[in-house]
N, CA and C atoms as an extended XYZ file, in Angstrom:
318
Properties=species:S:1:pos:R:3:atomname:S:1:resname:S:1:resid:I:1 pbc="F F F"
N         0.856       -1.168        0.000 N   UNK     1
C         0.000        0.000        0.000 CA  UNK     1
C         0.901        1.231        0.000 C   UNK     1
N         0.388        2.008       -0.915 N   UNK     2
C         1.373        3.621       -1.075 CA  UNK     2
C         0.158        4.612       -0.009 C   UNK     2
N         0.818        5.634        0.887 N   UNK     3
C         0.474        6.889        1.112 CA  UNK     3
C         0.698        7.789        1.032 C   UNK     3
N         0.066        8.987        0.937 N   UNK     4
C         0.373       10.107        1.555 CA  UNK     4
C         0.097       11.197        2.299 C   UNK     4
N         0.986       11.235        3.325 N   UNK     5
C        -0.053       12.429        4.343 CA  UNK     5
C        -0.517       13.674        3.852 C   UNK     5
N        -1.571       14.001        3.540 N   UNK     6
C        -2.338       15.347        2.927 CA  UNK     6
C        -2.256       16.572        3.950 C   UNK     6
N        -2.643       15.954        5.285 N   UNK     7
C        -3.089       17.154        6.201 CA  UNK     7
C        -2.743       16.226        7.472 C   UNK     7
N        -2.160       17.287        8.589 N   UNK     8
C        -1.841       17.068        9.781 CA  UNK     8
C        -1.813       18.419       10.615 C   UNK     8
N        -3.240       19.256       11.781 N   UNK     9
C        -2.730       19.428       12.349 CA  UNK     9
C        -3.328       19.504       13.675 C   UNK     9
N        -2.241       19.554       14.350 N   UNK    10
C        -2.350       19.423       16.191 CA  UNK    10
C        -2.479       20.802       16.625 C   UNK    10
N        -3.493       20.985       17.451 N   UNK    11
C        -4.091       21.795       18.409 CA  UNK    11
C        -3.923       21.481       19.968 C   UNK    11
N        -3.423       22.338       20.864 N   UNK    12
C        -3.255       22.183       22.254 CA  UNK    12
C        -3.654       23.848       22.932 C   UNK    12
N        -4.388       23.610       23.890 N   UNK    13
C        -4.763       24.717       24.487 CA  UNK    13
C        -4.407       25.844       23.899 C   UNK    13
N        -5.113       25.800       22.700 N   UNK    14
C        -5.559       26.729       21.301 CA  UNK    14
C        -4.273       26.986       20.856 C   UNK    14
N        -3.002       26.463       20.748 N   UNK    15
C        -2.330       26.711       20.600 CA  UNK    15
C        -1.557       25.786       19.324 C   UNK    15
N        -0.677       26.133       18.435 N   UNK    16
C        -0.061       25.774       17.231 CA  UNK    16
C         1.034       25.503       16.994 C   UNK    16
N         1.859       24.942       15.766 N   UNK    17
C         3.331       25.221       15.934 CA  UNK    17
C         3.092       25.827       14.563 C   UNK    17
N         3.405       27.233       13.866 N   UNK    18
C         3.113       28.810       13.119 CA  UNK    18
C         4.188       27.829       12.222 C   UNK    18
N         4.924       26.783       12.614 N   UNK    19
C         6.066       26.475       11.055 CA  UNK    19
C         6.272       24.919       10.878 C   UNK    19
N         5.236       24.267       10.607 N   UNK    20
C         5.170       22.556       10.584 CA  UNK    20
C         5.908       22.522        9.082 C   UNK    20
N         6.285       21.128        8.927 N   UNK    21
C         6.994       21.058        7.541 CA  UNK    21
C         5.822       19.733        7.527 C   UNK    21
N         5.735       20.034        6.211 N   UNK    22
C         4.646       18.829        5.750 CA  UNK    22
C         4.991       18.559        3.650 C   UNK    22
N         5.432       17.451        4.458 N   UNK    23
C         6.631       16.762        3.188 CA  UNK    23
C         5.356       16.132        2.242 C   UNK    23
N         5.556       16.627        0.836 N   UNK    24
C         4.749       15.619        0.385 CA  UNK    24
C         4.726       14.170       -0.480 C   UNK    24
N         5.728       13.750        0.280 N   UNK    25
C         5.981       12.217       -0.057 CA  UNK    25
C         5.245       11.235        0.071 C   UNK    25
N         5.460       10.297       -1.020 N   UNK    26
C         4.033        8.977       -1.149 CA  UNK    26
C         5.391        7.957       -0.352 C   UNK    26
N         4.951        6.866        0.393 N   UNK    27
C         5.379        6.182        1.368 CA  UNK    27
C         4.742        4.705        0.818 C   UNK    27
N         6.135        3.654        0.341 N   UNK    28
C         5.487        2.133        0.882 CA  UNK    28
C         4.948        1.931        2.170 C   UNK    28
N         4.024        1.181        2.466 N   UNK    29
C         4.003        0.481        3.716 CA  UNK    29
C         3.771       -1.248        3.759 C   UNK    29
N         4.870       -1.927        3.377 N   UNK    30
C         4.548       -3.114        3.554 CA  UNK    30
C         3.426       -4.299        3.688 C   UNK    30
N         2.900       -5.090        3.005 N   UNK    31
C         1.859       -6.050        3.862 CA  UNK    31
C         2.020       -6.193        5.368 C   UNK    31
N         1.365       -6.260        6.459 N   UNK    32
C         1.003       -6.439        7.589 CA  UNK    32
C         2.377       -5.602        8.424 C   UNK    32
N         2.732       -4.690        8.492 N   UNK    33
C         3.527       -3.777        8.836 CA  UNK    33
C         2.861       -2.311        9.481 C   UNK    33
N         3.103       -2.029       10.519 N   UNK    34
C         2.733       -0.612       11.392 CA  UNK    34
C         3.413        0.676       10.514 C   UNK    34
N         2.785        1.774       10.287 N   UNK    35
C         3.372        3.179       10.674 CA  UNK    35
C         2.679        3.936       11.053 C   UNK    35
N         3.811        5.181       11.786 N   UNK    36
C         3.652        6.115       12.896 CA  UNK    36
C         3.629        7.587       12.096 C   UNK    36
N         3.051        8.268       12.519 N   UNK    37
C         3.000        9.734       11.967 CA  UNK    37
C         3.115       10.729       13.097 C   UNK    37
N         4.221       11.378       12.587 N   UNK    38
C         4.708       12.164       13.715 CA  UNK    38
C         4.445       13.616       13.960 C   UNK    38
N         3.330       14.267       14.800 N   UNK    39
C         3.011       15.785       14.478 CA  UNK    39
C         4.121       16.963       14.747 C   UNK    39
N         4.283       17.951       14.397 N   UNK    40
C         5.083       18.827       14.665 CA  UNK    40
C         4.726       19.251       16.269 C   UNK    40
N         6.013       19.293       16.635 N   UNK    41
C         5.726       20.111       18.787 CA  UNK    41
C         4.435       21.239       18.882 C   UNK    41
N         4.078       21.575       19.390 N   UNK    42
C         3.032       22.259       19.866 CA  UNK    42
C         3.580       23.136       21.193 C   UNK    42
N         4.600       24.447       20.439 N   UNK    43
C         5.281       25.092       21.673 CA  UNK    43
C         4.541       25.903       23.107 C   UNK    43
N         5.157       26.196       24.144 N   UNK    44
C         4.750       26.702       25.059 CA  UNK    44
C         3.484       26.176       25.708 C   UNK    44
N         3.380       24.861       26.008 N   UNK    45
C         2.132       24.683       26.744 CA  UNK    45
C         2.324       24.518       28.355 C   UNK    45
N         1.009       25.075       28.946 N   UNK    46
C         0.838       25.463       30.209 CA  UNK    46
C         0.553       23.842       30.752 C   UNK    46
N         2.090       23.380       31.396 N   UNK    47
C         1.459       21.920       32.151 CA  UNK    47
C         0.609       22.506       33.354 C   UNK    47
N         0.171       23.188       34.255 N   UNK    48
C        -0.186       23.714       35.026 CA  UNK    48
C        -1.841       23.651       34.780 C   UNK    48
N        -2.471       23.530       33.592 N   UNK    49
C        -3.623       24.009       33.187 CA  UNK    49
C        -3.814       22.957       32.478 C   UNK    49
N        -4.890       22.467       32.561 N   UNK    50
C        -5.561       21.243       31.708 CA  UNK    50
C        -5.322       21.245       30.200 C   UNK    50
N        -4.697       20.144       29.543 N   UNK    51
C        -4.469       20.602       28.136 CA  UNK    51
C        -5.324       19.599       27.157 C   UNK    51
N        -5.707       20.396       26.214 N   UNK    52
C        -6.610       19.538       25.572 CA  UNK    52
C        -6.930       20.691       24.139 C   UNK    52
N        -7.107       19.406       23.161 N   UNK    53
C        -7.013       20.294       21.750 CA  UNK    53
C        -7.691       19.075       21.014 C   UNK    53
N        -6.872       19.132       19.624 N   UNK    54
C        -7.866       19.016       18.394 CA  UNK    54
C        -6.476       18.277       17.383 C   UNK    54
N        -6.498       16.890       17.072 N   UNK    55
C        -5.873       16.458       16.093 CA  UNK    55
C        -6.320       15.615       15.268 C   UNK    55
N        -6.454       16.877       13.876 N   UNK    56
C        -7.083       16.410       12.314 CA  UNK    56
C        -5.606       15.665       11.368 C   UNK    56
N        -5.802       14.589       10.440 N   UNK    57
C        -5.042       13.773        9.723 CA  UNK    57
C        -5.681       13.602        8.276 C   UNK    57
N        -5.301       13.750        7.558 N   UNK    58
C        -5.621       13.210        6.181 CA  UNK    58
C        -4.792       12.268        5.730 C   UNK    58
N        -5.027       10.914        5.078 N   UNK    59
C        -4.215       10.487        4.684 CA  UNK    59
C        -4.694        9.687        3.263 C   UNK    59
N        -3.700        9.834        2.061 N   UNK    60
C        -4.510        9.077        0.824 CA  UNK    60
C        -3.898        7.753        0.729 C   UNK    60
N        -4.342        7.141        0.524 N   UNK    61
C        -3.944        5.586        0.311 CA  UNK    61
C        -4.014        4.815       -1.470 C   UNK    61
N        -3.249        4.070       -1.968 N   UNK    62
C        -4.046        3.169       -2.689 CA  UNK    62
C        -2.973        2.524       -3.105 C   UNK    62
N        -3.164        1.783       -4.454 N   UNK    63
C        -2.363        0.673       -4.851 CA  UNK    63
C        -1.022        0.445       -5.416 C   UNK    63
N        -0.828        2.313       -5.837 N   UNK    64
C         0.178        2.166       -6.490 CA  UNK    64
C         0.403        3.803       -6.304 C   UNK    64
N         1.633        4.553       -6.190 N   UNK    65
C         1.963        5.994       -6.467 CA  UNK    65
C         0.980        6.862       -6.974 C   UNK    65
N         0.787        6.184       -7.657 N   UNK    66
C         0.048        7.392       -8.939 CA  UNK    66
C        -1.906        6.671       -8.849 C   UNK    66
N        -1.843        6.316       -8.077 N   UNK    67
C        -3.011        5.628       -7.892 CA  UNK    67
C        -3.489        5.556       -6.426 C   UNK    67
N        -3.872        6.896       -5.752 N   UNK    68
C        -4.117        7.383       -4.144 CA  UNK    68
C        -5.408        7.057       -4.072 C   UNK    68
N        -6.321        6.143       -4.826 N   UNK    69
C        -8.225        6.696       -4.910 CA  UNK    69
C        -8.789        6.543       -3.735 C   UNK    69
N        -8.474        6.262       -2.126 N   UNK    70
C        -8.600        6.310       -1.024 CA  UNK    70
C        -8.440        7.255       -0.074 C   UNK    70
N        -8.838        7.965        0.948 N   UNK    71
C        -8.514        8.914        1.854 CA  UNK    71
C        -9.032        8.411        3.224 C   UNK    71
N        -8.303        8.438        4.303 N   UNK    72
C        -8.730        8.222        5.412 CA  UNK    72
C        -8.558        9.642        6.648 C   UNK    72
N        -9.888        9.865        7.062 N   UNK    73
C        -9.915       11.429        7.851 CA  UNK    73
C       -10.212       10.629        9.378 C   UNK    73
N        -9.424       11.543       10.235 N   UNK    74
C        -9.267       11.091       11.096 CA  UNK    74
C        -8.803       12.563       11.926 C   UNK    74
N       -10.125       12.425       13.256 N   UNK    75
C        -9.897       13.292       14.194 CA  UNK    75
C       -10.415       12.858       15.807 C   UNK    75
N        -9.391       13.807       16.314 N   UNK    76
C        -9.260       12.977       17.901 CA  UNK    76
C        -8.799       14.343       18.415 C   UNK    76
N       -10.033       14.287       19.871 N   UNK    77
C       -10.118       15.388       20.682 CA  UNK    77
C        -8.948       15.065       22.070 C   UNK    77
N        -7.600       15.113       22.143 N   UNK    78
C        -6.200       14.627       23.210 CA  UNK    78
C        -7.008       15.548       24.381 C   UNK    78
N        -6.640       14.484       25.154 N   UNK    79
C        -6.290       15.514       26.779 CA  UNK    79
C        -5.774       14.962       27.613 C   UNK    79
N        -4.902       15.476       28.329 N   UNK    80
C        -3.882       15.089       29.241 CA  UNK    80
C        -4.206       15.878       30.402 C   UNK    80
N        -4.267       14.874       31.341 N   UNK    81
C        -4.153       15.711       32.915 CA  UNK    81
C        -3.049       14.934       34.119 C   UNK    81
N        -2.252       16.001       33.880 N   UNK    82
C        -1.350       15.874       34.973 CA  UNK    82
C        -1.381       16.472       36.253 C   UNK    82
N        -1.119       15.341       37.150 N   UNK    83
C        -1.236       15.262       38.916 CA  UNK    83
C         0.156       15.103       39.427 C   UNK    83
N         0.218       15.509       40.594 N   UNK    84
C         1.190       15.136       41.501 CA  UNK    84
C         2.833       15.355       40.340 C   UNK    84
N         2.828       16.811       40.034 N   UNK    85
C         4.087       17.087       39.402 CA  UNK    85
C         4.854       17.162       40.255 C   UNK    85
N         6.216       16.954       39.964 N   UNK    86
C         7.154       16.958       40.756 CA  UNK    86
C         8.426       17.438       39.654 C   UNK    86
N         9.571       17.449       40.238 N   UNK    87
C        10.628       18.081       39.395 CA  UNK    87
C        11.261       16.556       38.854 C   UNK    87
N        10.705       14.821       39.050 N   UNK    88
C        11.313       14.023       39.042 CA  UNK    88
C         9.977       12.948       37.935 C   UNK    88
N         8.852       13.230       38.993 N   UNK    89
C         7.509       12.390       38.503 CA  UNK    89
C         6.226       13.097       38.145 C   UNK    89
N         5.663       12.564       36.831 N   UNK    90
C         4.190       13.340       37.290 CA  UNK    90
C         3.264       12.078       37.106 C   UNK    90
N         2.382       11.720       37.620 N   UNK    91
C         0.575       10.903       36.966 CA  UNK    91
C         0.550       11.775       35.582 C   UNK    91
N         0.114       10.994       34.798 N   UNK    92
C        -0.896       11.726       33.341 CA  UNK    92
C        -1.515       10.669       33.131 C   UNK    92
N        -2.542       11.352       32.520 N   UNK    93
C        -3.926       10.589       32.105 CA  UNK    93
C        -4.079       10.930       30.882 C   UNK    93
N        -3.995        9.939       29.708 N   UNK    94
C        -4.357       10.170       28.157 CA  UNK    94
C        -5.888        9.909       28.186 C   UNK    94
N        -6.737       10.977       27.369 N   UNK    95
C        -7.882       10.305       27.051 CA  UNK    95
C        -7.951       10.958       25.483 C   UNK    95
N        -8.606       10.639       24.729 N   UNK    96
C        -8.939       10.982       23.505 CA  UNK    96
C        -9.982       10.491       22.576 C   UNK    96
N       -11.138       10.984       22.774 N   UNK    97
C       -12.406       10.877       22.227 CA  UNK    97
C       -12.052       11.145       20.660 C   UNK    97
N       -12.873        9.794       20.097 N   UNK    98
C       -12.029        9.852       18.543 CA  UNK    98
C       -13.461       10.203       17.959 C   UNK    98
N       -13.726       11.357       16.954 N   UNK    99
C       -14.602       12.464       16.572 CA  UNK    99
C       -15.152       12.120       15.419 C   UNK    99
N       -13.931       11.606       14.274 N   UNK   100
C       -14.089       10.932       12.912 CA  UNK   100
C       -13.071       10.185       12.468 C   UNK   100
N       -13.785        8.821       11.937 N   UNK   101
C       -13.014        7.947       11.377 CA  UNK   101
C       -13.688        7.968       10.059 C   UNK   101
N       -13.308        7.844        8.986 N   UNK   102
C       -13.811        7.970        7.971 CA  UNK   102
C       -12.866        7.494        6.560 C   UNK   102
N       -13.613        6.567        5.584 N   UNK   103
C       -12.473        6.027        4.667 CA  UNK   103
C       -13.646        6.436        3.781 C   UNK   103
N       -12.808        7.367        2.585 N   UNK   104
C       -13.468        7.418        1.240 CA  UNK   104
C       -13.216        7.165        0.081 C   UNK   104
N       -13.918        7.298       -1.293 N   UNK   105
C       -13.196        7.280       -2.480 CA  UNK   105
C       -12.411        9.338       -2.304 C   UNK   105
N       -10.719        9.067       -2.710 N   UNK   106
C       -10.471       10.520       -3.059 CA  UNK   106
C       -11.228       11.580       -4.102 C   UNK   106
């Protein structure tokens, strides 16, 4: 299967990273093989204050390079709450309510 990532972006307590690089390379991915997609940092966030945002994905898929006729949209509401910070340990709690899963013709 060939992809390529269309759209990626991460939101954190309304906050952005103003200079993501978003490569537009088509990607093998092997028969029965994992990949990871990696968002750009999301600077200056307040661990102090509940954080929680917004991460949208596009991704096209299909059989061959030149042949993407698939898209998969995908969005997920992150939030993290951290307890008992310390300068060594903190608790966090991932939750992430997933908003849209969605596979189409491109």
């Amino acid at each position: 299967m060939y992809i390529e990532l269309r759209r990626c972006d991460a939101r954190l307590q309304g906050r952005t990273n103003t200079d993501p690089v978003l490569k537009d390379t088509i990607v093998i991915v092997p028969p029965f093989s994992d990949f990871a997609i990696n968002t750009a940092a999301v600077p200056d966030i307040n661990v102090s204050q509940e954080i929680k945002g917004k991460l949208e994905i596009e991704i096209a898929y299909g059989p061959s390079p030149d042949d993407l006729r698939y898209l998969l949209a995908y969005e997920l509401e992150p939030r993290l709450d951290i307890s008992n910070l310390t300068d060594k340990n903190a608790q966090i709690l991932f939750t992430g309510p997933l908003k849209k899963y969605q596979h189409k013709r491109a």
